[in-house]
N, C-alpha and C positions, 0 to 999 in steps of 0.2 A: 554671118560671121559671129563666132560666139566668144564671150565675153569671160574671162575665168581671173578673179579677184585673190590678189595672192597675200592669202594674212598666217602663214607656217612660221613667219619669224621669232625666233627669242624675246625680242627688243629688252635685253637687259637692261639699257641705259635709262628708258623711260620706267619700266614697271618694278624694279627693284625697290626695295621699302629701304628703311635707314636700320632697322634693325640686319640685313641681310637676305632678308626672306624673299620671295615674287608676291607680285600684286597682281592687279586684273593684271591677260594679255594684251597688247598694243590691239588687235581689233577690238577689243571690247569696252577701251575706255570710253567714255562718255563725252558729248564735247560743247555742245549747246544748249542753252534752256530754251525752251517754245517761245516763241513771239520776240525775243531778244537777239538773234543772231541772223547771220549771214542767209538770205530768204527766208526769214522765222524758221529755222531748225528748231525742232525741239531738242532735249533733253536724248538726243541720235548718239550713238556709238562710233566710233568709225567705219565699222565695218558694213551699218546703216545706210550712213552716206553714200559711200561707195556702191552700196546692191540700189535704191534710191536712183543714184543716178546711171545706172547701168540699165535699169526697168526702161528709165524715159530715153533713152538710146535708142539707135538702130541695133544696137546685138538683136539677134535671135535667140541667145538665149545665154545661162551664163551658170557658172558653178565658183565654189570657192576654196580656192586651195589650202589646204589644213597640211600639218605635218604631227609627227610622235610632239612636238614640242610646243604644239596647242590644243589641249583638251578640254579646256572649259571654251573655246572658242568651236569647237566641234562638237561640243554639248547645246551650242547656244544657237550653232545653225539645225540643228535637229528640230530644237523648237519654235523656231522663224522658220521652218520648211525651206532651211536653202539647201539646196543643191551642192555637195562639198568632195571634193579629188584629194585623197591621201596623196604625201607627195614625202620624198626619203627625207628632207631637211635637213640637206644637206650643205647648204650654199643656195645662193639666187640663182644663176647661172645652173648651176648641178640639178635645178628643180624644174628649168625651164627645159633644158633638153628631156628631164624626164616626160615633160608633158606634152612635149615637140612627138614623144615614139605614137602617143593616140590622135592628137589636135593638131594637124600640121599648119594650120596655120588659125590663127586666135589673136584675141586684145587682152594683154596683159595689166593689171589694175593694181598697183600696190594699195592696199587697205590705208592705206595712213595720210593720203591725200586729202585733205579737208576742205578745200575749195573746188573739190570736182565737180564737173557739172556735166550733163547728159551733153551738151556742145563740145565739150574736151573728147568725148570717145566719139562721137560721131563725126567731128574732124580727122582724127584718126585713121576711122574704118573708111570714108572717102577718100582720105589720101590715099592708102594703101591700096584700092580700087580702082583707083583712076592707072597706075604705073604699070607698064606690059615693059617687060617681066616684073614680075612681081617682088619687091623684094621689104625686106623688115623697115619698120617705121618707128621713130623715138619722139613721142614728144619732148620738147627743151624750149626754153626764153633765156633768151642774151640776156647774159651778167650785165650786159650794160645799162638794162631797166631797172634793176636790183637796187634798192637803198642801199647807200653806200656801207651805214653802220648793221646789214644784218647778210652782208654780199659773204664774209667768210665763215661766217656761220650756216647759211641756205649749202655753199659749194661743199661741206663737211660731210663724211660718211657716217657717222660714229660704228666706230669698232672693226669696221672694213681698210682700214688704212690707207684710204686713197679718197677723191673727192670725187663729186657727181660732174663736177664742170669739163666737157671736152670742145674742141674746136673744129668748126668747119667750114669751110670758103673762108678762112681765115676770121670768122666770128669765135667769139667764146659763147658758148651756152652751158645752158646747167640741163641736165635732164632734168623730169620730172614725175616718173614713175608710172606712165602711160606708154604699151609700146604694141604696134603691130607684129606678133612672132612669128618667124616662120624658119625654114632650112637655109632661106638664101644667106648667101654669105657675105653681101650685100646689106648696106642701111642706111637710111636718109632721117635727117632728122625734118621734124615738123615745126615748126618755130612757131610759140603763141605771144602776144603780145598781151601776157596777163600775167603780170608779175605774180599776182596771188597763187597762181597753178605751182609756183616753185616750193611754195611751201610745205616739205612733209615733216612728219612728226615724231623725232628720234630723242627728245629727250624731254626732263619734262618744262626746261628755258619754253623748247618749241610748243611747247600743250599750253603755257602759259597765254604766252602771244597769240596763242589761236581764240582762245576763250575770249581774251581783249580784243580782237578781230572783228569775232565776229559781233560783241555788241555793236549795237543798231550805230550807236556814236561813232564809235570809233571807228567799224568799218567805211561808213560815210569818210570821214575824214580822212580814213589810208587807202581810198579805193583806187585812186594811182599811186600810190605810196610816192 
């Protein structure tokens, strides 16, 4: 099953300057120093992270989805040798069915997940494999692990005007930007009991938090948060 990293986003709210300009794009930012963070990341990108832990996966193999609306992110997989699928960027959804008409069935990776880890896709790609019929797989962790004071901030979409958190067997969960895709019309979530998986990075509050994360300190100290 192959692995395709979706970083085509805008992400206005994170990479806008204060003059009005664009900054890096959201896969490109920067997020760890070496020897300082979360597994000694160094000085990784996000979009690092992500291909990183996509390598140590079961995928077979993996590409990463670019749109017209990230070209220095498609200039920067040229030169890391990644593997990159144009996609219209048009919406998330709008981008997934485009890539549903070649990859019918794939692991979906938002770029901006900074505690991923080669265990989050390979639980994934096992769930999804174990179930006849087959049908789509979401990773999510119940709001109810969530620190109380960052629970309405993590459930936020910015700019999408709806929240990540859905419910099911009558739990709340938050998605988390990992997802089994495929035709079925059909989807089960995956439930991780790692709060940190909920964290993606949509503004720059959340790039802050991550940075302080991942030092050595402080992640010790919030590893159950």
């Amino acid at each position: 099953m192959i692995a395709i990293i979706l970083a085509g986003g805008k992400s206005r709210r994170l990479c806008r300057r204060k003059d009005g300009g664009e900054d890096k794009e959201k896969a490109l930012v920067r997020i760890a120093e070496h020897g300082q963070g979360y597994r000694n990341r160094r000085r990784l990108r996000l979009l690092d992270i992500a291909v990183e832990s996509v390598r140590a996966s079961k995928a077979e193999d993996f590409f990463v989805a670019i749109t017209k609306n990230t070209p220095m992110t498609d200039e920067y997989c040229k030169h890391a040798n990644y593997k990159t699928i144009e996609t219209p960027g048009e919406g998330y959804h709008e981008d997934l069915w485009c890539l549903l008409r070649d990859y019918p069935e794939f692991v979906s990776i938002a770029c901006d997940i900074p505690f991923l880890g080669s265990e989050h896709i390979n639980a994934i790609i096992d769930a999804y494999l174990s179930r006849t019929p087959r049908v789509s797989v979401t990773a999510a962790v119940s709001v109810d692990i969530l620190p109380r004071n960052l629970t309405l901030t993590l459930m936020l979409t910015p700019g999408q005007g709806h929240t990540r958190e859905f419910e099911y067997a009558g739990k709340r969960l938050l998605a988390c930007g990992i997802n089994a895709v495929t035709n079925s019309k059909d989807s089960r979530p995956l439930i991780f009991d790692d709060p940190l998986l909920a964290l993606n990075i949509n503004t720059r509050a959340d790039l802050r938090l991550t940075r302080r994360m991942m030092h050595a300190r402080v992640y010790k100290r919030y590893k159950r948060w």
